[in-house]
N, C-alpha and C positions, 0 to 999 in steps of 0.2 A: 560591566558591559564593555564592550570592545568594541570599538569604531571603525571602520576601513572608508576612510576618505578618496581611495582611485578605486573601490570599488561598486561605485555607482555608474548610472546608464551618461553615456555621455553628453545624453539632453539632457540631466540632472539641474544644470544652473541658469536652464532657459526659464521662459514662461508658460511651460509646457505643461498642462493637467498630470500626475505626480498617484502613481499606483505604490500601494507597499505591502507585499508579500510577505506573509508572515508563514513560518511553518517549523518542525521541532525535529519530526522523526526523518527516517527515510525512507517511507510510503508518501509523504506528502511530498519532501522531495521530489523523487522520481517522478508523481503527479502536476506538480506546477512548473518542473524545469519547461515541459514545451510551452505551459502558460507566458512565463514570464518572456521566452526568447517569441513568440505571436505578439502581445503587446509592445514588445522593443521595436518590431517593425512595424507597427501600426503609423507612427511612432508616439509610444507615450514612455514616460518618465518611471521606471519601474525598477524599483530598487526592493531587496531582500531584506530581511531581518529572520535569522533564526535564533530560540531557545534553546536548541541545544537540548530536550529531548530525552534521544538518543544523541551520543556523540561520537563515538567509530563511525555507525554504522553511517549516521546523516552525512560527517566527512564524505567516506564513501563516493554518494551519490553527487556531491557537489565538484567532486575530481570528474565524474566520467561527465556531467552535463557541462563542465567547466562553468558553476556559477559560482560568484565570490559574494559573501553579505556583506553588506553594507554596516549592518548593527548584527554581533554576536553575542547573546547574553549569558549563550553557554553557564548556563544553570542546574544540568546533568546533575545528581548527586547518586553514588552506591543506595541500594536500595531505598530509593525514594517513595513514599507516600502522596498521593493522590491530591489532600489536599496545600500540603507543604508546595508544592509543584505548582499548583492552582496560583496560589498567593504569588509564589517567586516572580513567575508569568508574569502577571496585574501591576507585581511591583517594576519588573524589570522594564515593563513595553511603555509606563508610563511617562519615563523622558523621551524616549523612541518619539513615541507620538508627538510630543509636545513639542521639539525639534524637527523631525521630517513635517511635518503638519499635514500627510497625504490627503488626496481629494476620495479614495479608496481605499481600505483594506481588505486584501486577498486571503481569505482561510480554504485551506481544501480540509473536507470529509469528516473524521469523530473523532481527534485525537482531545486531548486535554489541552495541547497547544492552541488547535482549533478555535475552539469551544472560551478558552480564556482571551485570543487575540481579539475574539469576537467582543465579548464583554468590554474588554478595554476599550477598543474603538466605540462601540455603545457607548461607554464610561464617554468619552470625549467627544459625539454627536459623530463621526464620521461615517458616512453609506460603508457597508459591508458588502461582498460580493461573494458568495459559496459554493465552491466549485465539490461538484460531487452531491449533492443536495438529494435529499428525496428518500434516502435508502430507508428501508423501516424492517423491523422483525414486526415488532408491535409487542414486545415485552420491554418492560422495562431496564431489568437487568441481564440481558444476555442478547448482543454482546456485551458486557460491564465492563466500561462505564459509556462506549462508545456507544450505542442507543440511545443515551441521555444526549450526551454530548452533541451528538446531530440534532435530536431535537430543537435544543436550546439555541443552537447557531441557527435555526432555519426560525425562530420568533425575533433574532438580532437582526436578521440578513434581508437587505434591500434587492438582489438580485440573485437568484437560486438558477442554477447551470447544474439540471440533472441527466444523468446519463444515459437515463432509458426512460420510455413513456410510460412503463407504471411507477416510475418514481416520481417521473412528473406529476403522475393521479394521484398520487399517496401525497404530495403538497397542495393541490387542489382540494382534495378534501379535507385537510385541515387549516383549510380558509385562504391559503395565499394567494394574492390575486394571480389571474391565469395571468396575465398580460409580463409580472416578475418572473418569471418560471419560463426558462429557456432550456429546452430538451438536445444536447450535444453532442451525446455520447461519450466514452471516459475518455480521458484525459492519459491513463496509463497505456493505450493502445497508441497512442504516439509516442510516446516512448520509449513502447517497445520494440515496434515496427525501425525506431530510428538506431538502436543497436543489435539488433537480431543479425547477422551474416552469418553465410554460409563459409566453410575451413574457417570460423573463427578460432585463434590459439587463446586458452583458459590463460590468465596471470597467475592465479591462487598457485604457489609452491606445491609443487606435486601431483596437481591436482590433473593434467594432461596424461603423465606416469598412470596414475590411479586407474583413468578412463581406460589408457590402453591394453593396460591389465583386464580389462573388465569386456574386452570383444566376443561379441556374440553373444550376451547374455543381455537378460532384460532389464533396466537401469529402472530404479524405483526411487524417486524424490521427497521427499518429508519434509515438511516444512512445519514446527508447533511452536505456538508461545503463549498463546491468550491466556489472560489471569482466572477466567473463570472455567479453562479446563486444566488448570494447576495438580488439581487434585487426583483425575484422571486421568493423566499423560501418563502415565507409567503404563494402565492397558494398552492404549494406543501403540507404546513403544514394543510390548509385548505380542503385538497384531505383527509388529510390522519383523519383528525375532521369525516368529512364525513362519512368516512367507519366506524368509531367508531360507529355513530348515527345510520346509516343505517343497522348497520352487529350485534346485540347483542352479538352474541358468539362471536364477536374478542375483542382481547387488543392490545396495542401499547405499543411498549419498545422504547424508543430514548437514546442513549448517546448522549451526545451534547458534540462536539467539544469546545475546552480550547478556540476557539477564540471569542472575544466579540461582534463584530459584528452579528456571527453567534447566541451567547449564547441569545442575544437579538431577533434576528427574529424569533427564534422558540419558547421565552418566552410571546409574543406577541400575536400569534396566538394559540400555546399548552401550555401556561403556566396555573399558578392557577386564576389566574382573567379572564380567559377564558372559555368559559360557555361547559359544556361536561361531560362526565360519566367519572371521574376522577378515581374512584376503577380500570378501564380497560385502565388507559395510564400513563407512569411511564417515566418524562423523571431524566435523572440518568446521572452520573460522566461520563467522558468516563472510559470503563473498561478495565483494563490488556486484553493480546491477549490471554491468556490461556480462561478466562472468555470470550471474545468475540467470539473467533472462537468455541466455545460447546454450547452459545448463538448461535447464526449461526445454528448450527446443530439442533437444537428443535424447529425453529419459523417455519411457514407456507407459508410465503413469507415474501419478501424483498425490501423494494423501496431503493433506495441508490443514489448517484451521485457521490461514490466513483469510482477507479479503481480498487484497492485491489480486494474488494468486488465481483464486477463483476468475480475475476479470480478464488476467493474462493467458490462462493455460489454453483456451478455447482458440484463440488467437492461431494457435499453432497445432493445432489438431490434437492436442493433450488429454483425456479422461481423468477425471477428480473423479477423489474420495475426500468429498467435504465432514473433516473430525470435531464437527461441530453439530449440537442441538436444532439448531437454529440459524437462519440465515436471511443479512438481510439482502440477498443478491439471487434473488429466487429462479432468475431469469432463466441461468444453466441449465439448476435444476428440472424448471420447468421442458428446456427443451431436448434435455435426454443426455448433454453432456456432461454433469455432474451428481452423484450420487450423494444425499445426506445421509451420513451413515452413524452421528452421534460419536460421540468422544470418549467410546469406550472400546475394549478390546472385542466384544461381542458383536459389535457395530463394525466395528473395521473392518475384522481377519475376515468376513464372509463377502463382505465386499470387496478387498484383494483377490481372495480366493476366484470368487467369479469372474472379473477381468482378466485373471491370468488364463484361467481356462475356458472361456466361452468367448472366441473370435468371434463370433456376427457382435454379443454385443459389444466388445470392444471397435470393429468397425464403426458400429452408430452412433458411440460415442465420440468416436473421433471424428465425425463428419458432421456435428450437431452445429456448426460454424458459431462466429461470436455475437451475444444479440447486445456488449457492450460497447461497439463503436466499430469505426470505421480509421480511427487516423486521424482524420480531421479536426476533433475536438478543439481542441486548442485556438485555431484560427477562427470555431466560431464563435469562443466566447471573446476574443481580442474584439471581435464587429461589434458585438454588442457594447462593450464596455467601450469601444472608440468611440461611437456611437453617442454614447451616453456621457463621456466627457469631452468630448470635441465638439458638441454641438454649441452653435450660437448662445451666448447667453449665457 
């Protein structure tokens, strides 16, 4: 574990009540940077600890929010295992703990990080607070293993900050009292809203070049990585060949995910030894969020199997082809801006297909607005948790 002693809040060594963010990927990232900068001006004592996850991608996100951890256990390992990961976690947070002594631990959403920072602070009595709280498919395994994993953090967690009011009801009915259950809206809608601008210039090498090349034609974004559509990424990728061949005016942008199994099935199907109009499909590094989310904002649609994704694209008048089974962010779907089209080739291409050529519905979906937030999130879970440790006693 690695220590950064100047990179704590600089009420750090008062006797100020003491928050400790914990988080691995760079989805939760991106999710608690506006957390942690809302409670620093509260002012509470709010220092970081990352696992390390991911470890590009998390860097990343910690350059554009400018946050520094305090505790880095950077425990990343080439294709790791689930429960080896589990363990590292449990082993690594538990001097963390024992030294910071926090009066909170901060988890966002379903990762393994999550779900293990939870347990530890459980392991060592301390109130948990879960930002993101509520989400449900209602199968067990899909999304795998993140359905569990929220689970399990919402039976550890003293205060649940969900994003929408049926997430809030999907924790009521599974017993938690109403009065812990604080409905916010997400957390990434601050975010994104705080690097979204207009002429922003791309960093990513090349990647300004690419787009200019690509004038007048319909930009198509992809975004795959989840474990449990592994096996079927290859149609998906084959959907998305399809629209190239079929649609001239589009291009295709992919970042490809750091993980290798992933980096291989989409090189496979979209790589260079794969027959296709190559000048109109650019798969590329994954990119910083500053670049990602202004990317976002310029393409035409979006096919993903992210969650992020889903909570962002609406945000900015975006139409999803959600390449997944099942979702637990039903909200889009429900209101006409997101299509679940399944995480096959037979699911996708007719779901491209339609969006490219039926304007009204691509109008309605672009105008479906976002029912995950407002911006403000952030600021309102800082109230509650100032609240809740600043008060007398």
């Amino acid at each position: 574990m690695k220590t950064f002693p100047g990179a704590e809040n600089p009420l750090h060594n008062s006797a100020a009540p003491h928050v400790l963010a914990v988080f691995g990927t760079r989805p939760e990232a991106v999710k608690l940077a506006p957390v942690v900068a809302a409670l620093r001006a509260v002012p509470l004592v709010t220092d970081v600890a990352v696992t390390a996850q991911h470890r590009e991608m998390l860097d990343q996100v910690l350059r554009v929010f400018g946050l520094a951890p305090r505790y880095d256990l950077d425990l990343m390992r080439s294709r790791q295992e689930l429960p080896d990961l589990t363990a590292r976690i449990l082993r690594g947070l538990q001097p963390v703990l024992r030294s910071a002594r926090p009066g909170i631990v901060l988890v966002q959403g379903d990762t393994t990080t999550a779900f293990a920072a939870a347990l530890a602070a459980f392991y060592h009595k301390i109130p948990i607070a879960h930002v993101e709280a509520g989400l449900r498919t209602g199968e067990k395994y899909s999304p795998w293993p993140e359905e569990a994993n929220r689970r399990l953090v919402t039976v550890l967690a003293d205060w649940h900050f969900a994003p929408t009011e049926q997430a809030a009801a999907n924790l009521r009915r599974e017993g938690v009292p109403p009065e812990r259950v604080h409905v916010t809206g997400n957390t990434v809608i601050d975010a994104l809203l705080a690097v979204v601008q207009p002429g922003y210039i791309f960093q990513a090498a090349g990647l300004e070049e690419w787009l200019a090349a690509q004038t007048g034609r319909r930009l198509l974004l992809a975004t795959l990585h989840r474990r449990e559509n592994w096996e079927t990424m290859g149609g998906v990728c084959r959907a998305l060949r399809t629209a190239l061949a079929e649609f001239p005016d589009t291009a295709l942008i992919l970042p490809m995910h750091k993980n290798p199994v992933v980096r291989a099935a989409l090189a496979e199907t979209l790589g260079p030894a794969a027959e296709g109009p190559e000048e109109r499909l650019l798969l590329c590094e994954p990119l910083d969020y500053a670049d990602f989310a202004n990317l976002m904002a310029r393409v035409y649609l979006i096919v993903t199997d992210s969650g992020g994704v889903q909570e962002e694209a609406p945000s900015l008048g975006k139409p999803l082809i959600v390449a997944r089974e099942t979702t637990e962010r039903p909200e889009i779907v429900a209101r006409g801006g997101a299509v679940l089209a399944g995480a096959t080739e037979e699911g996708v291409w007719p779901a491209i297909r339609r969006l490219l050529t039926d304007e009204a519905l691509y109008a309605r979906m672009s105008a479906a607005g976002n029912p995950y937030g407002d911006g403000q999130a952030a600021g309102r879970i800082a109230a509650v948790l100032g609240r809740e440790l600043l008060k007398p006693g």
